[in-house]
N, C-alpha and C positions, 0 to 999 in steps of 0.2 A: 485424669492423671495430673498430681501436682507435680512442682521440679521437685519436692522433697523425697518425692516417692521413685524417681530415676536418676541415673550417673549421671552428675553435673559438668563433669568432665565430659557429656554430648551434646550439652548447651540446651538455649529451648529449642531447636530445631527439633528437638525429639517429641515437643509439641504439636508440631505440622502436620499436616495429614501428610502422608508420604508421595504423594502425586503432585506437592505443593515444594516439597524439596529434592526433588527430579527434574525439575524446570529448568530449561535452557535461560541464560538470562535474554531479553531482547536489549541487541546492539544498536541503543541507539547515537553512541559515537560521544567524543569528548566535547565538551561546551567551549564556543570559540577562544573566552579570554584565557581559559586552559594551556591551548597549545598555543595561543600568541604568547603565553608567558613563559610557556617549556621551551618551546625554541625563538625567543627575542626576536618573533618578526611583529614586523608593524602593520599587516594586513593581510587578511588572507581571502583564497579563495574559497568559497563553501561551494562544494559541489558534492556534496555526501548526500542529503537530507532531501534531495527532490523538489526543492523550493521554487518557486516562478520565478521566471530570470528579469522580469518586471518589476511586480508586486502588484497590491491589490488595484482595484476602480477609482478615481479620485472620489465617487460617489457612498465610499466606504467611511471614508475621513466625516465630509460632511454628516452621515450617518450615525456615526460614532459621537460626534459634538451634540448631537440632538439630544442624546440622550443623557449627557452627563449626569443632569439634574434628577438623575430616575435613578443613581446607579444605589442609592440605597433601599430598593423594592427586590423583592423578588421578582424572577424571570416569570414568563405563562410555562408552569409547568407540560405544557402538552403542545407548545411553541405552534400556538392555530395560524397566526399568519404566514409563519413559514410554509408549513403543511400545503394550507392553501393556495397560495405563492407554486409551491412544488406541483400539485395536484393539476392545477390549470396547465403547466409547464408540459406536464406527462402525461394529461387527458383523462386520470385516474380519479376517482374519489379520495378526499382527504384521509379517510381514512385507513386506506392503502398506504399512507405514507409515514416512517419514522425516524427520527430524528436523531442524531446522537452526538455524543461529546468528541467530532473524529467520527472516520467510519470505522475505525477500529473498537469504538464505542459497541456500536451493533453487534460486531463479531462477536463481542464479549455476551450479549445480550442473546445470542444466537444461542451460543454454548453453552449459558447456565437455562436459558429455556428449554433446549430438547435436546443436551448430550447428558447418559449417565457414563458409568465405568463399564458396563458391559457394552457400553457403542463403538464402533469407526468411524472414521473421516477419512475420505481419499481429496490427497491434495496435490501441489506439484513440487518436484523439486527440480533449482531450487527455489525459493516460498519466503513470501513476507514471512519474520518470523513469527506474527501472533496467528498465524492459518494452522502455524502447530502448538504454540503456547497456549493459545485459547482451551484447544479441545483436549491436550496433555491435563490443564487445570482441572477437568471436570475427571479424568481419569479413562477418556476414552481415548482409543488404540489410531495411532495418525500411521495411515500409510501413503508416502509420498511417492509419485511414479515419474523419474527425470526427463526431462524436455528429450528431446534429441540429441543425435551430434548436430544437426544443421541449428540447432538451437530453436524449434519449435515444438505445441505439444505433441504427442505421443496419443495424439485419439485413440488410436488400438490398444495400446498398454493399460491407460486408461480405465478402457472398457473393460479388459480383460482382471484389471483389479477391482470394476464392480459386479464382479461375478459372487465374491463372496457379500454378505448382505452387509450395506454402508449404510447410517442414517443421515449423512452428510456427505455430496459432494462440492467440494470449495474451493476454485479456481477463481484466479484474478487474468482479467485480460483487458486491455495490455499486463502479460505476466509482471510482476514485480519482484525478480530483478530482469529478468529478461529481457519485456519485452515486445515478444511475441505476443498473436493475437488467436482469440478463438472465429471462428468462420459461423454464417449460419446454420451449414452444414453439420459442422464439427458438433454444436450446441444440440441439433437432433439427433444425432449419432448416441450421443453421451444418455440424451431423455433415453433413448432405445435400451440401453442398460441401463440403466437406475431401475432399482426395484422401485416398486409402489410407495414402500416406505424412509424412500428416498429424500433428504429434504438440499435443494439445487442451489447454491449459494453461487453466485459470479459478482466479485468484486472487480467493480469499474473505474477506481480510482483515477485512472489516468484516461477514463473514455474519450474526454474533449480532445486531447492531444494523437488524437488517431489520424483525422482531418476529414473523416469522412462520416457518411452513416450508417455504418455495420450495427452497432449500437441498436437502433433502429429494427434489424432484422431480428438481431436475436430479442429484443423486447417483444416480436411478435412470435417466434420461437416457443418463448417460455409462457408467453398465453396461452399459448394451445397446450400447454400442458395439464394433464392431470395428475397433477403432485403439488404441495406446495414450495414455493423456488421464493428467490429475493436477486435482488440488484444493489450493489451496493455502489454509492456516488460520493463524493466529499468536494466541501467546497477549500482544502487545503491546498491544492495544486494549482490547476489553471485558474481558479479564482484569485487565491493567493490570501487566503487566511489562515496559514497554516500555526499562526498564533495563536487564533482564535478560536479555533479547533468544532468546524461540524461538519460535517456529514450526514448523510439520509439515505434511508433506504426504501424501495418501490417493492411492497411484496403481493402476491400471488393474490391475497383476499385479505380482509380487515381484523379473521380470524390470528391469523400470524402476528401482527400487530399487536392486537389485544395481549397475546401470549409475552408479546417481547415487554408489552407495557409494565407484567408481573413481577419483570427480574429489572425493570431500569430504575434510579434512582431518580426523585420526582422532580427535581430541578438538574434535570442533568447537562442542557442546553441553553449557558448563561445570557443574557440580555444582552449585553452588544454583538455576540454570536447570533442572534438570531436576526438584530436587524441591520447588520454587515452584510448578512447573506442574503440578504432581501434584497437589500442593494446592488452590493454584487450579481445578483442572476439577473435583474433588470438593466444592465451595463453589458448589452450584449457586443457592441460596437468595440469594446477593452479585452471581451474577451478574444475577439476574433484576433488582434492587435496580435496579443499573447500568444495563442496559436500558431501564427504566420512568424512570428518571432524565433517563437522556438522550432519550429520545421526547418526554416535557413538555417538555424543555429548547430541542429541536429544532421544537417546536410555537411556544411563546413565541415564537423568533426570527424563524421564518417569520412568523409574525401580526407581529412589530413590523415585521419589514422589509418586508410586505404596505402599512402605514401609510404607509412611507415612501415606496415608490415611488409614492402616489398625488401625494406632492408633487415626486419625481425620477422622472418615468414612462422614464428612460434605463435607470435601475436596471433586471437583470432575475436572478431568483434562482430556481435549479433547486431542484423537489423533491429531497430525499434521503432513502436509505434507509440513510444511515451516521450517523456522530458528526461529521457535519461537512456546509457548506453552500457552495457554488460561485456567487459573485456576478458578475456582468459589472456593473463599476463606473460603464459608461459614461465612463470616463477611464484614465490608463492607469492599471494597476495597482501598480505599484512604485512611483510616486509617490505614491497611496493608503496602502498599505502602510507608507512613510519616514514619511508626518505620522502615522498612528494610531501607529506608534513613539514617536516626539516627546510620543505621548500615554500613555506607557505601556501599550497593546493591542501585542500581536506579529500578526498575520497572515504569510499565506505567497500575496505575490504569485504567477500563474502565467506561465511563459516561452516556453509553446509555440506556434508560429506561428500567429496568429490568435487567441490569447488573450489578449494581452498586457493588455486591460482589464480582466481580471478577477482574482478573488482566492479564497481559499480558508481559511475561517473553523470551524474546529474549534467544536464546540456543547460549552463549559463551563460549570462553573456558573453560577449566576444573575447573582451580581454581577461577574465576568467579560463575562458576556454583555450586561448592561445598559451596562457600560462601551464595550463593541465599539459596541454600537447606537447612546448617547449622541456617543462622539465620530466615529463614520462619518456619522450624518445630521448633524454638522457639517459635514463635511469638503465631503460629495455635494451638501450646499443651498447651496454657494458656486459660482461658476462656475468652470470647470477652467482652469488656469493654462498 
């Protein structure tokens, strides 16, 4: 169809496949010199984005300089020494392992390999939002099943919405925005429903900052399965490339892989991404730092915002086993959100239906976080407007 041949007055969107302008957009929030210049502050706090309250390994930099004199070659389209690097890491064959621009790379990878328009996805609400953009894109039908009141998942609910046939179940745990974690347990529970042709997707993004090794259990969970499943991991977070953007994923057999290899684009994993993260995963002594860093940091906040709600008992805050905390504001959230702006704090209001009060506050450093908490228990001890 050319524009000659439809009302121009509906623009080219009448181009699009209709699945393509049905799309939520994904919020990923305004870029800093933005709001330092809307509201004429001179610094702010970013605690939207989930960023490491560190940053990367000093062995990233070094890393990074080595390579300058290469930056005009193409990357290893099939990033072998990461792979490699990874495989030893996870005990897996390299070719179990893939790679992507961001773990949210993969997902995308997931959903044009094996989602059509007559498929499902059961996910959580509320959901990173590409667990539902991804699979909306391809045209299949996302049902999301909500955490709890106590703000954990809904194993039963769960189950009971893969009663009808799912080709995808896709859960992040530590949830994102959450939180919350899945159990060994819960991970068998879940195999138990899944149909056959089931495919088990758990994005791990924030695994490291759990502090333990549940991770561990469900990797042997999902071996015993017969289905094929994935784990998804990014070195954005506790590593602290989230510049640099990779991420990997550990799937069931090499066949998966191969399938995802079909729909990736061939250099999709640039060259100082690849050997950042080389660095990075070898700099285990930085990450632990990190870890430990942010568990205090995440204790603080919880104990002060515990304070607070004894004076705003509306306030309600989920535990978390990530680098970041899920508040129900008791008001709406984006207007939250606009005045801690005004105050130099960034937060990332959430948009999903029945959320709308609440927010999602990355655990920074200290005087970041003192900031968040000083001008939020201003904001929450006024009455809401």
């Amino acid at each position: 169809m050319a524009l000659s041949t439809v009302d121009r007055s509906a623009g080219i969107a009448v181009l699009a496949r209709h699945e393509v302008r049905d799309l939520p957009r994904y919020q990923s929030g305004a870029p800093s010199p933005d709001i330092l210049a809307r509201w004429k502050i001179a610094e702010l706090a970013r605690l939207a984005s989930n960023e490491n309250l560190i940053g990367p390994s000093p062995r990233v930099r070094e890393a990074l300089l080595a390579i300058l004199d290469d930056v005009h070659r193409y990357p290893d389209p099939n990033c072998t020494d990461l792979r490699i690097e990874l495989a030893a890491r996870h005990r897996v064959p390299p070719e179990r392992i893939v790679v992507g621009n961001g773990s949210e790379d993969i997902i995308e990878m997931l959903c044009k390999a094996f989602l059509s328009a007559t498929d499902r996805v059961v996910t959580l609400a509320p959901a990173f939002g590409l667990h539902e953009i991804f699979p909306r894109m391809m045209g299949a039908e996302v049902h999301k099943v909500p955490v709890t009141s106590a703000w954990q998942f809904d194993v039963p609910a769960i189950s009971a919405a893969l009663e009808r046939p799912a080709k995808m179940l896709l859960l992040s745990t530590p949830s994102n925005p959450v939180g919350c974690e899945l159990s060994d347990a819960d991970v068998q529970r879940l195999d138990a429903a899944c149909r056959a042709e089931t495919i088990f997707v758990l994005d791990e993004a924030y695994h490291e900052y759990s502090g333990d090794d549940r991770g561990a259990d469900r990797r042997a969970t999902l071996e015993s399965m017969d289905r094929p499943w994935i784990v998804l991991r990014t070195l954005s977070k506790a590593y602290g490339l989230a510049g640099l953007r990779v991420g990997y994923g550990i799937a069931s057999d090499a066949e998966v892989v191969a399938l995802l290899d079909r729909v990736r684009t061939p250099f999709n994993v640039n060259l100082a991404a690849q050997v950042a993260a080389i660095a990075a995963l070898r700099d285990e002594s930085h990450l632990r730092a990190v870890v430990a860093a942010t568990g205090s940091e995440r204790t603080w906040m919880m104990a002060s915002l515990g304070r607070l709600q004894r004076e705003v008992p509306a306030l309600q805050v989920a535990a978390s086993a990530a680098n970041f905390l899920f508040i129900d504001t008791g008001r709406n959230g984006k207007a939250v959100a606009r005045q801690l702006a005004t105050d130099g704090v960034v937060v990332k209001p959430w948009m999903d239906t029945g959320f709308a009060n609440c927010i999602r506050v990355t655990v920074g450093p200290r005087s970041a976080n003192e900031r968040f908490v000083r001008h939020f228990g201003d904001i929450v001890r006024r009455p809401a407007s």
